[in-house]
C-alpha positions as CSV (number, residue, x, y, z in Angstrom):
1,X,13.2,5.9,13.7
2,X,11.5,2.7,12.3
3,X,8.9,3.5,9.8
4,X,6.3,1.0,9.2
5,X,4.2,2.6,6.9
6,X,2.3,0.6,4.0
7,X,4.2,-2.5,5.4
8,X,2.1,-5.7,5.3
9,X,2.7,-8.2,8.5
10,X,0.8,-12.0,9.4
11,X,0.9,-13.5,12.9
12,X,3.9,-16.2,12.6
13,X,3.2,-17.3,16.6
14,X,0.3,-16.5,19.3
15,X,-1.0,-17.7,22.5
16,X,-4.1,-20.3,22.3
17,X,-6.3,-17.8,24.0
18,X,-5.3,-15.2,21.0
19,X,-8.0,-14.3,17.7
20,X,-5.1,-13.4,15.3
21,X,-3.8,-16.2,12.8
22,X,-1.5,-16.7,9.9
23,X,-5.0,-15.6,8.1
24,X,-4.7,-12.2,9.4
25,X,-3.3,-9.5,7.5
26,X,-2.3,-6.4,9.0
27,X,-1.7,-3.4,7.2
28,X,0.1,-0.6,8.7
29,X,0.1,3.2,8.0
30,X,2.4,5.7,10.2
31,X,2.6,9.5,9.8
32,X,4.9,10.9,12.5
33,X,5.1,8.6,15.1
34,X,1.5,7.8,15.5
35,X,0.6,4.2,14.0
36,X,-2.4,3.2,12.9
37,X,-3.7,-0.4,11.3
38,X,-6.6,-2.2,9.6
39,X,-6.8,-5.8,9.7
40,X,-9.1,-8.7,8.7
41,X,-8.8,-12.6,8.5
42,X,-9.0,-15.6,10.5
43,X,-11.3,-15.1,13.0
44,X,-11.2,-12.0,12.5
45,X,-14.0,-9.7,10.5
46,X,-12.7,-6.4,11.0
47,X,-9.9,-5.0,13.4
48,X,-8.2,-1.9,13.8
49,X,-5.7,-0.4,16.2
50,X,-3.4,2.9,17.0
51,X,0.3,3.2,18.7
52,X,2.7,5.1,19.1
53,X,6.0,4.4,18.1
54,X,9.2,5.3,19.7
55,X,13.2,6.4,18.9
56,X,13.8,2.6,18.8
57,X,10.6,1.3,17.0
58,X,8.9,-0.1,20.1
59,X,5.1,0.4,19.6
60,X,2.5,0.9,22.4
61,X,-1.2,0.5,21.4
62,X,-4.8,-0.2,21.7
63,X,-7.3,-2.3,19.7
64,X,-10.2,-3.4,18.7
65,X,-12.2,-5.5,16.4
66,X,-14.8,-7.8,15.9
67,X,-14.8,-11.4,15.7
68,X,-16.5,-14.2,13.4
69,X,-18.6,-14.5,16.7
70,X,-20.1,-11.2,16.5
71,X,-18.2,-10.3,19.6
72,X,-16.5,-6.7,20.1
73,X,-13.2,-7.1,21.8
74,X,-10.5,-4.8,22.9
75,X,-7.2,-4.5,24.4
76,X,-3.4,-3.7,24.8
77,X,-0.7,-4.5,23.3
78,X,3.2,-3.4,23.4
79,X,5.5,-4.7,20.4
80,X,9.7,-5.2,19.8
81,X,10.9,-5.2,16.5
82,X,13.6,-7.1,15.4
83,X,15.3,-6.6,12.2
84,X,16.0,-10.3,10.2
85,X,18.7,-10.6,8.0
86,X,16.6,-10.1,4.9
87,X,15.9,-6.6,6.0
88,X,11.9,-7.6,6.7
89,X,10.5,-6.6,10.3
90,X,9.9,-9.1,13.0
91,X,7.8,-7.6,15.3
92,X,7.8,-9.3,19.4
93,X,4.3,-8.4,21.2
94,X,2.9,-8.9,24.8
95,X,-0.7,-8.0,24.9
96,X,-3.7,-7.8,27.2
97,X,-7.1,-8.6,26.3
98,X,-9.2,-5.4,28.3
99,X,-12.9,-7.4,27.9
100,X,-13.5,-11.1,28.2
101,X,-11.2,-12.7,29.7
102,X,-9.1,-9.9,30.1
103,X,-6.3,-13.0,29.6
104,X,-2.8,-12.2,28.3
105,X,-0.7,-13.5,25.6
106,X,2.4,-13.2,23.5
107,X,2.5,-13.2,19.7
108,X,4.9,-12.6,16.8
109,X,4.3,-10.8,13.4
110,X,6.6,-11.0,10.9
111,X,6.6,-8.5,7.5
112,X,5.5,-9.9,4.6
């Protein structure tokens, strides 16, 4: 099983319609299979969110967090890691803003 705790990931691609940038830091904790994150930067105050991993590292999971706007926004959001040459964690996500919009977008995090 992939284990992605204490690893630090940025935002190397997302949609236009997306908060996260190469500003954002996310760092992850894991205990079991249950995944949990707190993130800032960018456009971004404060964020966190929880998944759940499975056998093959693929993460299912929800968030929130609030913007430089002052806005509380939420959604979905199912990753794909990919292991790079160097060993570091490319992770491949499709997500679902559940308030505004409620647009959807694609984004990729890569470990630092």
């Amino acid at each position: 099983m992939f284990n992605y705790n204490n690893k630090i990931f940025r935002p190397i691609v997302n949609s236009e319609n997306g908060e996260t940038s190469n500003e954002t830091v996310f760092i992850y904790k894991q205990n079991g299979n249950i995944l949990t994150s707190e993130y800032s930067g960018g456009k971004i105050i404060k964020g966190h969110l929880i998944g759940l991993v499975d056998e093959n590292g693929k993460i299912e999971m929800r968030y929130h967090q609030v913007n430089q706007k002052g806005e509380l926004m939420t959604g979905i959001c199912k990753s794909e890691p990919k292991v790079l040459e160097n060993g570091k964690i490319r992770l491949h996500e499709s997500w679902e803003w559940t308030s505004g919009d409620k647009s959807k977008g694609q984004s990729i995090i890569q470990e630092q």
